[in-house]
C-alpha positions in Angstrom: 6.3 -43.2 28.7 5.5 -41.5 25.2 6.6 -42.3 22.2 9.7 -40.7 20.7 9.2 -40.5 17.0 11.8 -41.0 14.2 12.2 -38.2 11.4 11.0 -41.9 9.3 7.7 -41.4 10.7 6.9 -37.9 10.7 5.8 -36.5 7.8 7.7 -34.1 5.1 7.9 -30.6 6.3 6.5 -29.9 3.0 3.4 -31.5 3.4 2.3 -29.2 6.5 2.4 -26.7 3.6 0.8 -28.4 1.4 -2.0 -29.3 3.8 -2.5 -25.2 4.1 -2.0 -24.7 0.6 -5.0 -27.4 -0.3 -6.9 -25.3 2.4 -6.7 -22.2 0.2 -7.8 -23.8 -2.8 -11.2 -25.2 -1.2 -11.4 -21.5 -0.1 -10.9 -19.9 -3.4 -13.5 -22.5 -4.6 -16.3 -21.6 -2.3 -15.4 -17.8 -3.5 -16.1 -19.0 -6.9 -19.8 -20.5 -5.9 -21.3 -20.5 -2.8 -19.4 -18.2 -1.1 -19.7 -15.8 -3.6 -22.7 -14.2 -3.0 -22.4 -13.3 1.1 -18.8 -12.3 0.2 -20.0 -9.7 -2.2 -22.3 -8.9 0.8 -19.5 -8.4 3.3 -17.8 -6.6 0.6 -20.9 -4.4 0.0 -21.1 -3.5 4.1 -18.0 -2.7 4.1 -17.5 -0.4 1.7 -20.5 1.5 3.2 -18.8 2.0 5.9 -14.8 2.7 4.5 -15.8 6.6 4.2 -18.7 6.8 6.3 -20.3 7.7 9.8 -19.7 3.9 11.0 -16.9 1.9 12.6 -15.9 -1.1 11.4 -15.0 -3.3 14.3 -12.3 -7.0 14.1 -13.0 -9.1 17.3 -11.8 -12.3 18.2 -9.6 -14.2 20.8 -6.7 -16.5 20.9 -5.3 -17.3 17.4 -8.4 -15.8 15.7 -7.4 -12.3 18.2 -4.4 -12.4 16.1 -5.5 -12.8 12.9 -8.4 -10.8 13.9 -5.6 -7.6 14.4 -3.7 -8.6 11.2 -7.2 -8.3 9.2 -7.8 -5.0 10.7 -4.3 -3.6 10.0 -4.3 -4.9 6.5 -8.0 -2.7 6.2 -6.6 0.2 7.7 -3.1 0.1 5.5 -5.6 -0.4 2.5 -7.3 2.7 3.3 -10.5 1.2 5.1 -10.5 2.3 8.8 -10.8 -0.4 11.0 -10.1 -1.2 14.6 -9.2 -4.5 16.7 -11.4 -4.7 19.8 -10.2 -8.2 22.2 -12.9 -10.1 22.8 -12.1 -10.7 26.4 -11.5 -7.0 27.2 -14.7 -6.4 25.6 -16.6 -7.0 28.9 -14.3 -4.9 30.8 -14.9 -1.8 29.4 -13.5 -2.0 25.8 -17.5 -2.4 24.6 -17.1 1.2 24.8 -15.6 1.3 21.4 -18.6 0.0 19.8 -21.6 2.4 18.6 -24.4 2.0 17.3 -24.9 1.1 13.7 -21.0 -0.6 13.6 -20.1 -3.5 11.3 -18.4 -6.0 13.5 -16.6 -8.6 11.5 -15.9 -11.6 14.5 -13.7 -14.4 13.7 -14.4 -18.1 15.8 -13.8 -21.1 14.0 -16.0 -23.1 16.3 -18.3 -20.2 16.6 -18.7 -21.4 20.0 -16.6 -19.2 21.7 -18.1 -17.6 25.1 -16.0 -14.4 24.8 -17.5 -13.7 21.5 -20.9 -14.6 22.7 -21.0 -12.5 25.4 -21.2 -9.5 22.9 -23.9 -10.7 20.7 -26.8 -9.2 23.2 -24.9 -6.0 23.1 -24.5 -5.7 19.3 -28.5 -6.7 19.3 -29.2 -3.8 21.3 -26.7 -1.2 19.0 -28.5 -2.5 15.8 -24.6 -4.0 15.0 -24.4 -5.3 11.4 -22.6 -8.6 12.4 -20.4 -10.7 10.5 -18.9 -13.6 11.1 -15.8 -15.4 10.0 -16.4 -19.4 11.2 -15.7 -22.8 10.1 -19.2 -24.1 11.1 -22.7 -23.0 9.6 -24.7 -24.3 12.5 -22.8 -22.6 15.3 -24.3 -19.8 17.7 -22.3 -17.2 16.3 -22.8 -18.3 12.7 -26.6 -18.4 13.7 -26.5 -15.1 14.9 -24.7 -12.9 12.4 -25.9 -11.0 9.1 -23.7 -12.2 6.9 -21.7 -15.7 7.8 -18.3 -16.6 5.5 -17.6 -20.1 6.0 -13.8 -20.6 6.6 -14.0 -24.5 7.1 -11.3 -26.8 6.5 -11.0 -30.3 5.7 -8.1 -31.1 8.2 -5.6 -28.6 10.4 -2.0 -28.8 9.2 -1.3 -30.1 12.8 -0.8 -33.7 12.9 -2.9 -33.8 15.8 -5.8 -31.8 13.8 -5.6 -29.7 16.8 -3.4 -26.7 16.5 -5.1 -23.9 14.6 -2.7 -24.0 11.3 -4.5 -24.7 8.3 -7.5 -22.9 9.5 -6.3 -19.7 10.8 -4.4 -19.7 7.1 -7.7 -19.4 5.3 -8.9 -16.9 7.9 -6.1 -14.7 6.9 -6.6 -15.0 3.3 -10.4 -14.0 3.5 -9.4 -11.0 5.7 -7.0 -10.2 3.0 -9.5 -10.8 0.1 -12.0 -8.6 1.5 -9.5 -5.7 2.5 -8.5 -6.1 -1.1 -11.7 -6.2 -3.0 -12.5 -3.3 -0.9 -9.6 -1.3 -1.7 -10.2 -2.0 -5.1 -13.9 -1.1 -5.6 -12.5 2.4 -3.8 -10.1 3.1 -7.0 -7.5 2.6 -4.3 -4.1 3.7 -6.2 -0.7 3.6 -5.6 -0.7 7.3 -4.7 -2.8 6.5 -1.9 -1.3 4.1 -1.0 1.8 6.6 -0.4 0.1 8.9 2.0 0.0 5.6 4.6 2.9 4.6 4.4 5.7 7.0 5.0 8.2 5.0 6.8 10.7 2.2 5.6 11.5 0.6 2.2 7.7 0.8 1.6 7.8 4.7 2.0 11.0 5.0 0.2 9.3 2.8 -2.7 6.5 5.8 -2.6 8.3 8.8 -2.4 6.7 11.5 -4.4 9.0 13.7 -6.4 7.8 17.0 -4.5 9.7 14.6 -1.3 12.9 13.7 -3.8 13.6 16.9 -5.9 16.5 19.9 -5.4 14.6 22.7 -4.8 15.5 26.4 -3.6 18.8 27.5 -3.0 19.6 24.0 -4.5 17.7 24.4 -8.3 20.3 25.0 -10.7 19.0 28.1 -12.6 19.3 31.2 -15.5 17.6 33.4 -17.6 18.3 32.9 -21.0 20.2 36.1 -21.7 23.1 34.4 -19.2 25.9 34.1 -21.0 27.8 31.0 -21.5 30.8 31.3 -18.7 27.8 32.3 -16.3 25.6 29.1 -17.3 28.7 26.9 -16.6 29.6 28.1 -13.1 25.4 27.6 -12.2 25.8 24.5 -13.5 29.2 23.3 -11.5 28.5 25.0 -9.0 24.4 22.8 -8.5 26.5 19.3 -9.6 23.4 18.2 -11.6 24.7 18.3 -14.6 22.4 20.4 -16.1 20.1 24.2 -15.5 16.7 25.2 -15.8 16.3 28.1 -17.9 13.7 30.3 -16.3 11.9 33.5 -17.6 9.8 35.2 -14.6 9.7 31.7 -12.6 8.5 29.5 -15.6 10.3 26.6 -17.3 11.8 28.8 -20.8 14.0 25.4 -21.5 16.8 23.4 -19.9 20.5 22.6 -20.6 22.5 19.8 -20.4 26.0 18.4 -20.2 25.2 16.7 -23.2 24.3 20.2 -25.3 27.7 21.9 -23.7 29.8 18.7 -25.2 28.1 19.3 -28.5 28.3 23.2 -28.4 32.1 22.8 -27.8 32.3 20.4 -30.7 30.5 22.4 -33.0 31.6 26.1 -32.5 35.2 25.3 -30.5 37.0 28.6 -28.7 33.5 30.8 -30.1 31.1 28.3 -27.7 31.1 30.9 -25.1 30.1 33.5 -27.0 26.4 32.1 -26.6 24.1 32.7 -24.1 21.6 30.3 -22.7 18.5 31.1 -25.1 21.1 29.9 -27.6 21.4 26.7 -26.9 19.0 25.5 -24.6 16.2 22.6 -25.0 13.1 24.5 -25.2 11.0 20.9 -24.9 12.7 19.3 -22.0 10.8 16.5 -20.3 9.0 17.3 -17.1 7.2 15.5 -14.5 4.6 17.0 -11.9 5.5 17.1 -8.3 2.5 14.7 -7.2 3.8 11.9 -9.2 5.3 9.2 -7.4 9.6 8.9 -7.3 9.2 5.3 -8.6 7.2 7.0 -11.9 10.2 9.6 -12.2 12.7 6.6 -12.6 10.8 4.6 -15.1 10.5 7.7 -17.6 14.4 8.8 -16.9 15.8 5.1 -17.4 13.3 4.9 -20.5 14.6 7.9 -22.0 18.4 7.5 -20.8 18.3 10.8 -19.5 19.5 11.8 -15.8 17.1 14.3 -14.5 13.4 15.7 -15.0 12.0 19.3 -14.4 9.6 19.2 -11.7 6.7 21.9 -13.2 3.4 22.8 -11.9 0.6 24.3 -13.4 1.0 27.2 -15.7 4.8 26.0 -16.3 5.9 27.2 -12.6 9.3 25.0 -11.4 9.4 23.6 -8.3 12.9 21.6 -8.7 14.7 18.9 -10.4 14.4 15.5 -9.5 17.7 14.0 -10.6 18.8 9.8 -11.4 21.7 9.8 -9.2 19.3 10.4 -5.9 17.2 7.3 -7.3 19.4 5.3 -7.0 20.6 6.1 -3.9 17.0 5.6 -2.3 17.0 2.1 -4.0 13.5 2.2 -5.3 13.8 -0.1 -8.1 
């Protein structure tokens, strides 16, 4: 009959993190020294291949499969193309994803696995650049690849040391790491970032202003010989609290709630005797439609105003982008 063991002797629910955590740290020491230099490699093949004819290609099986997939999604969401090919469907067909001249980045931590294996005579023949992601130097696989990044760990986080915890941990980081360093050397921005992900809190966070702004029938609007009744009714009427002034499409100025209030103080019962040239802002602030919604907040909240001009080049307006709508998206 087994054992049933006491929460006395089992250990702290911390320490299984702990155990990972230490794990990272001999990892990010290897990056420092050893490592360094066929991690710069990796990084190097890579970014050959981010914007070029060749595939990059994640294999692996079992836990390694999955962090094999995350590894290739983080690439692809970090603007590197990659794709997840199963090691065990590789022999049934799926080798047909690999051409010739493809980086294949394989993850084993033995390096001894036979699925993996398999493939190696088939990447010979397609002149694959291989690289592979193991915990042991001397293993077939390790043996066998063009660039080997050592993910070897002192112990598993299992108290068994069998369970792939602590190891499949590090795998994950290096993925990330070299998804990273990639994206980086590529001037990767935040704007491009945008374009991938459209969808969710992440796309919401990434919103350009071109996505955000009142536009069209919706662009609260006058020339500046409109006289003052006129302006008001545009400007109720658009609930922005505020209109462009346009001459022949292009930004002449804007006005505000703010310059009505001080108008009416100023000149009392005579205030509409103005027209819009009179009294507009001929400097407003502006913002281009490219830049991101997130960027539109920042300067608006900075400046404690409410809304920005959306111009393009040669003064053109597109729209508005206004606070209120911001806010509403919850991008801060």
């Amino acid at each position: 009959m087994s054992k049933v063991t006491s929460p006395s002797d089992a250990l702290r629910p911390s320490e299984f993190v702990r155990i990972e955590a230490a794990a990272l740290n001999e990892l990010a020491a290897r990056l420092d020294n050893a490592m360094l230099t066929p991690f710069t490699q990796a990084a190097d093949l890579l970014l050959q291949f981010a914007e070029g004819p060749g595939r990059i290609i994640v294999t692996g099986i079992g836990k390694s499969g999955i962090i094999a997939r995350k590894i290739a999604a983080t690439l692809r969401s970090t603007g590197t193309p990659a794709h997840f090919l199963h090691a065990a469907e590789a022999t049934h067909g799926d080798l047909g994803m690999l051409a010739s001249g493809d980086i294949v980045l394989a993850l084993s931590y033995s390096g001894e696995t036979e699925e993996l294996l398999r493939l190696l005579p088939t990447l010979k023949r397609l002149k694959a650049k291989l690289i592979a992601v193991s915990g042991c130097s001397s293993s077939t696989l390790a043996q066998a690849s063009d660039i080997f990044l050592n993910t070897g760990v002192s112990v598993e986080a299992c108290p068994l040391n069998l369970a792939p915890t602590a190891s499949t941990t590090v795998m994950l980081a290096l993925g990330d790491a070299l998804a990273l360093e990639v994206s980086r050397r590529r001037g990767w921005k935040a704007e491009d970032f945008a374009d991938l992900h459209p969808g969710g809190r992440i796309g919401r966070r990434l919103a350009r202003v071109s996505e955000l702004m009142h536009s069209g029938d919706a662009l609260p609007q006058v020339a500046g010989s409109t006289p003052m009744p006129q302006v008001i009714y545009e400007m109720s009427r658009k609930k922005l609290g505020m209109t462009t002034v346009l001459e022949d499409g292009r930004l002449a100025g804007m006005i505000s709630d703010g310059d009505l209030r001080r108008l009416l103080e100023r000149d009392g019962s005579h205030a509409l005797e103005h027209t819009a040239g009179d009294i507009m802002n001929p400097h407003p602030l502006t913002i281009d439609g490219s830049a991101l919604g997130l960027s539109a907040l920042a300067v608006m909240e900075e400046k404690k105003i409410t809304s920005l001009i959306v111009v393009a080049a040669g003064g053109r307006v597109e729209g508005v982008v206004h606070l209120h709508d911001l806010w509403t998206l919850q991008l801060s």
